[in-house]
C-alpha positions in Angstrom: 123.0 79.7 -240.1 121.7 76.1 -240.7 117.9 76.0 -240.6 117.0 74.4 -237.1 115.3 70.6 -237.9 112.3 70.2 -236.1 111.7 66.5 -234.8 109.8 64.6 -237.0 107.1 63.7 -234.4 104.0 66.0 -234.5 101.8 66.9 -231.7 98.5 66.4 -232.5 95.4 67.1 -230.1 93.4 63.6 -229.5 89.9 64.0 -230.4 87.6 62.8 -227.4 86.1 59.8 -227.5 82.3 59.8 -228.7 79.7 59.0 -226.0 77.4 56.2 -226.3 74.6 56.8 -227.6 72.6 57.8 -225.0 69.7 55.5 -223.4 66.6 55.7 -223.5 64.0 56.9 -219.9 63.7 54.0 -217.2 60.4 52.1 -217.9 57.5 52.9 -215.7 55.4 50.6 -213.5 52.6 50.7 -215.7 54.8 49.8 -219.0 56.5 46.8 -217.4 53.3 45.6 -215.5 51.2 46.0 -219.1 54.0 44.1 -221.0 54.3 41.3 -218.7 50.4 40.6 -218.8 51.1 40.5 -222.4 53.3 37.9 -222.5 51.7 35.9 -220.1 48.2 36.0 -222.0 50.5 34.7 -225.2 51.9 31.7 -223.6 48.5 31.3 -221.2 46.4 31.3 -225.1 49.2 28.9 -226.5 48.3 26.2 -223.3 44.4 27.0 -223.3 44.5 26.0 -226.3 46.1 23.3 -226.3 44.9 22.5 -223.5 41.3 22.4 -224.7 42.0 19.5 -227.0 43.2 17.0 -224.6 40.1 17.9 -221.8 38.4 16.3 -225.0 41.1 13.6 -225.8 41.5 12.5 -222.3 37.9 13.2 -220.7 38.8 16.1 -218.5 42.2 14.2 -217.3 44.0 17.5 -218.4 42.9 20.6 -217.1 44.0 24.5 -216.8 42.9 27.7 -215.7 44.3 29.8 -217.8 44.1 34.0 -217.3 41.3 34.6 -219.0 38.2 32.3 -218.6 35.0 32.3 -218.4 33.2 30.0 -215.4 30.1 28.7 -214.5 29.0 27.7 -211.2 25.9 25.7 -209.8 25.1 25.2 -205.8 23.7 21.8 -205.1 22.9 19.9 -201.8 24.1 16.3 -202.9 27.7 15.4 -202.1 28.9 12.9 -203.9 29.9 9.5 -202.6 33.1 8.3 -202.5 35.3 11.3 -202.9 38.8 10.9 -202.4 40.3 12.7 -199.7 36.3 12.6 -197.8 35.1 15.9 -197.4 35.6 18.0 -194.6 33.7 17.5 -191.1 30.2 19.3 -191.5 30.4 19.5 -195.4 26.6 20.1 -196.4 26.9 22.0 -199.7 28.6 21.6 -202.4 29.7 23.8 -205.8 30.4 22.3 -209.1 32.4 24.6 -211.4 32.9 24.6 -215.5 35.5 26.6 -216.5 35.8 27.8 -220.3 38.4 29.4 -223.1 36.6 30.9 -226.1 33.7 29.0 -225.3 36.1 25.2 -225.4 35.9 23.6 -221.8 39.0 23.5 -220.5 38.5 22.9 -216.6 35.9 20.8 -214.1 35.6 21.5 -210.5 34.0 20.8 -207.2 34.2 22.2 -204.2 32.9 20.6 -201.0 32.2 22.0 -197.5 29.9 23.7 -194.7 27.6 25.6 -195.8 28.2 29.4 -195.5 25.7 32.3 -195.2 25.2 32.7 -199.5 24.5 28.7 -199.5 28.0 28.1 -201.1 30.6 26.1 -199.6 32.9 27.9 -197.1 36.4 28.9 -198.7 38.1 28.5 -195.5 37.0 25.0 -194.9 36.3 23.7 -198.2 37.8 20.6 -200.2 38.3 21.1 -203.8 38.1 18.5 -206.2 38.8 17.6 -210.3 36.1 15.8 -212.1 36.5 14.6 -215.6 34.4 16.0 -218.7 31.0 13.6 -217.4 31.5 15.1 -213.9 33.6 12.3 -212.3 36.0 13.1 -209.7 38.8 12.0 -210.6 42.8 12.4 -210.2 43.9 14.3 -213.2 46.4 16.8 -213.6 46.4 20.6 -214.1 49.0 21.9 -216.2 49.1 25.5 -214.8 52.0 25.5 -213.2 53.7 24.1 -217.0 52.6 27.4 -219.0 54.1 29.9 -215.7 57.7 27.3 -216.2 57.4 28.2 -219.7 56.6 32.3 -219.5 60.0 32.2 -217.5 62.0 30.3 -219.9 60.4 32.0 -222.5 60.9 36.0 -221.2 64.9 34.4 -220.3 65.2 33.5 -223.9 64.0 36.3 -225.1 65.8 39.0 -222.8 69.2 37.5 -223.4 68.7 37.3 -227.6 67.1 40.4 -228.0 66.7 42.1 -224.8 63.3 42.3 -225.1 59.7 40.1 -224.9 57.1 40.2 -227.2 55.2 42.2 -224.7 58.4 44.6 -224.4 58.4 45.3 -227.6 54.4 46.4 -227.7 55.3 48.5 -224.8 58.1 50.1 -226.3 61.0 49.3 -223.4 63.5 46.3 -223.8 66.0 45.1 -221.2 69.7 46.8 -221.4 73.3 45.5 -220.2 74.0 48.8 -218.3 77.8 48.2 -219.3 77.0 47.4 -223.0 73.5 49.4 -223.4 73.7 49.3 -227.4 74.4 45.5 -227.1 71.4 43.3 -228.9 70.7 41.5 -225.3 71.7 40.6 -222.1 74.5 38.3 -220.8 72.5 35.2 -219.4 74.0 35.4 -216.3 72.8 39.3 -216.2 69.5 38.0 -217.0 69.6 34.9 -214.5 70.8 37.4 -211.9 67.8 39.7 -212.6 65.2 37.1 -212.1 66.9 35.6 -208.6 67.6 38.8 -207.4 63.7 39.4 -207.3 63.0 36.4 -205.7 64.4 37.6 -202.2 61.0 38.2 -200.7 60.5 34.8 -201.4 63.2 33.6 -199.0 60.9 33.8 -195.5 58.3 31.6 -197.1 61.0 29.4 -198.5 62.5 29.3 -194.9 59.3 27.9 -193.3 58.8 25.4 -196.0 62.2 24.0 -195.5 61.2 24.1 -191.8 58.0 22.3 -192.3 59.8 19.9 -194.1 62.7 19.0 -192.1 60.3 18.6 -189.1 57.7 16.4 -190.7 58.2 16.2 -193.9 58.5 13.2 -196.3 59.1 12.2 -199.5 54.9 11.2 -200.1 54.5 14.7 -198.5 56.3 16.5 -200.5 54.7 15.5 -203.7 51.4 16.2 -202.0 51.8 19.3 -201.5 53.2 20.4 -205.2 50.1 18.1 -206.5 47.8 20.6 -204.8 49.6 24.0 -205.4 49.7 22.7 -209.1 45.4 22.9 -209.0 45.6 26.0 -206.4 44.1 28.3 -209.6 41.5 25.6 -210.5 39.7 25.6 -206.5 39.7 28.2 -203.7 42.6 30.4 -204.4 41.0 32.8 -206.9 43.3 36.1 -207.7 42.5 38.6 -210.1 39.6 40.2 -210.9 36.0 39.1 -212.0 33.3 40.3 -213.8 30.0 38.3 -212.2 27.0 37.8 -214.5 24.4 35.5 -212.1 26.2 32.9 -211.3 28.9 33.2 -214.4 31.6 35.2 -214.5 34.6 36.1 -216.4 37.7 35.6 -214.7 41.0 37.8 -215.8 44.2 36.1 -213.8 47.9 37.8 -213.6 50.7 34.8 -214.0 53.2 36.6 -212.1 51.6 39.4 -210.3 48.7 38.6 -207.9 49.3 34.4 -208.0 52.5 35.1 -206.4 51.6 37.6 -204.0 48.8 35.2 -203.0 51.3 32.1 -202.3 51.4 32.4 -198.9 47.8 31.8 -198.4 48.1 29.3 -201.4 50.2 27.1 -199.6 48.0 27.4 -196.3 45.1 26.6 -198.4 46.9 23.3 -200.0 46.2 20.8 -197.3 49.7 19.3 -197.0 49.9 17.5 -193.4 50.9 19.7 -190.4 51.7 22.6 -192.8 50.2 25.0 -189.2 53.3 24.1 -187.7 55.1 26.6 -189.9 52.0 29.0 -190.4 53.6 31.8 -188.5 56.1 31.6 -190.7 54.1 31.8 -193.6 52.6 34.8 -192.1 55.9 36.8 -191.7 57.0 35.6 -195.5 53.5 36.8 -196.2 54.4 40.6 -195.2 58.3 40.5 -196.2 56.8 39.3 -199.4 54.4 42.2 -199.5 57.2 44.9 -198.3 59.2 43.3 -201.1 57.1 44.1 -203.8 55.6 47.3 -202.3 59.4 48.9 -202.6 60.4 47.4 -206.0 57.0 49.1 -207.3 58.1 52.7 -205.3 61.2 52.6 -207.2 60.1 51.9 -210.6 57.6 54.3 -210.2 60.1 57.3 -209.6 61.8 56.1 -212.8 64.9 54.5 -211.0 66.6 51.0 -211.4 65.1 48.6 -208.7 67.1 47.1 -206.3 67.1 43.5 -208.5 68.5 46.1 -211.4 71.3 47.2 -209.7 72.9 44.6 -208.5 72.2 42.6 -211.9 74.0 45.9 -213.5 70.6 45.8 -216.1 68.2 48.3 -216.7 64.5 48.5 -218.6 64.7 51.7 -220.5 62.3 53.5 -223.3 62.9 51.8 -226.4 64.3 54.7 -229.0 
């Protein structure tokens, strides 16, 4: 009997495909938070110091805060003459600020208004003002709202090349394309995705400004009202901790965390014309904004993707 030919083909058991390699824990609050005041005390040294050599080069016609300063403030009776907008109805005190980084001036202040109860001017009723390096008022410019611009382009940069900030990496966590995880970075439209997506509390308090402006708004209004949230941080609307010392005191402020949280009052506090028109609806954006951030925080804290995570399909994991 002819020996039976078996076919040529072979069946051959397919070997399963290896898993990725796995990913590293979900970042924790205090991680993230720690990394991102990192980075923005990098780019807030980069501008103080900058900064610090044109207050000198232009006589205080530059100015910043900064996130970590030291500031020195004197009470005084006199109200200057000629101050531009006048002072507030009742102003009888007023509070001349120097602000410092690493001992180089980088900020001058005054702040105008009725007396309160500790002889200072009144927060709530108060006009701030810049004055130059003599103690001029004068109308300069103060670049804070540059070196927050540049944190974001700089953490986008950084996020989509390498996945993780400077900050990140000192932390130990980077940013991950949950459908690539051992990718080196994030898609930019991942990454652009991420940083909207956590902008929703925003929308309220971008509702009434849209509001304010399409009822009384202008052109000439407009560009008063960025002019005085740009030198928010230099007057009344202080965030952040302090350390008092007399009447010194080192000042530590947050880039993205407390400033933002505090925008609503911020933009209350700026002076534009007619902005209590809308200040209900500041009010509401205050507490969506607050609700916002209060559930982002529960979430990261139990170790899961945020909402702004999951929809950006992204993820901040333990760095292995």
């Amino acid at each position: 009997m002819p020996d039976t030919i078996e076919p040529a083909a072979t069946w051959e058991r397919v070997a399963p495909v290896a898993p990725a390699q796995a990913v590293g824990g979900r970042a924790g609050l205090f991680r993230r938070g720690l990394a991102l005041s990192i980075d923005s005390l990098i780019i807030s040294v980069l501008f103080q110091a900058i900064v610090a050599v044109l207050f000198v080069a232009t006589s205080g016609r530059i100015q910043i805060y900064g996130d970590l300063v030291y500031k020195g403030c004197a009470v005084d009776k006199t109200i200057p003459e000629g101050l531009v907008p006048p002072p507030p109805a009742g102003a009888n005190a007023a509070r001349e600020c120097n602000i410092y980084f690493l001992g180089a001036q980088t900020a001058r202040t005054l702040h105008v208004g009725p007396r309160a109860k500790d002889g200072e001017p009144a927060s709530t009723a108060s006009q701030g003002y810049m004055l130059d390096r003599d103690g001029h008022p004068i109308d300069g410019v103060a670049v804070d709202w540059i070196a927050m611009l540049a944190l974001i382009v700089y953490v986008v940069v950084m996020e989509t090349r390498t996945g993780a900030t400077l900050g990140k990496r000192a932390m130990g966590i980077r940013v991950i394309d949950a459908a690539a995880p051992d990718a080196c970075g994030v898609p930019l439209r991942k990454v652009a995705m991420r940083y909207l997506a956590m902008l929703i509390g925003f929308l309220p308090i971008l509702a009434g400004l849209l509001v304010y402006f399409g009822m009384f708004g202008s052109l000439g209004e407009a560009h008063a009202l960025i002019v005085k949230l740009s030198r928010a941080s230099l007057f009344d609307n202080e965030v952040g901790s302090q350390i008092y010392s007399a009447s010194r005191a080192v000042h530590w402020h947050p880039v993205l965390a407390a400033y933002w949280l505090e925008l609503p009052g911020i933009l209350q506090g700026a002076g534009a014309p007619s902005l209590d028109a809308v200040e209900w609806l500041l009010d509401a954006g205050s507490l969506v904004l607050k609700g916002w951030a209060l559930l982002l925080a529960v979430q990261i804290a139990r170790k899961r993707d945020p909402l702004y995570d999951r929809w950006a399909g992204t993820a901040v994991v333990l760095d292995s």
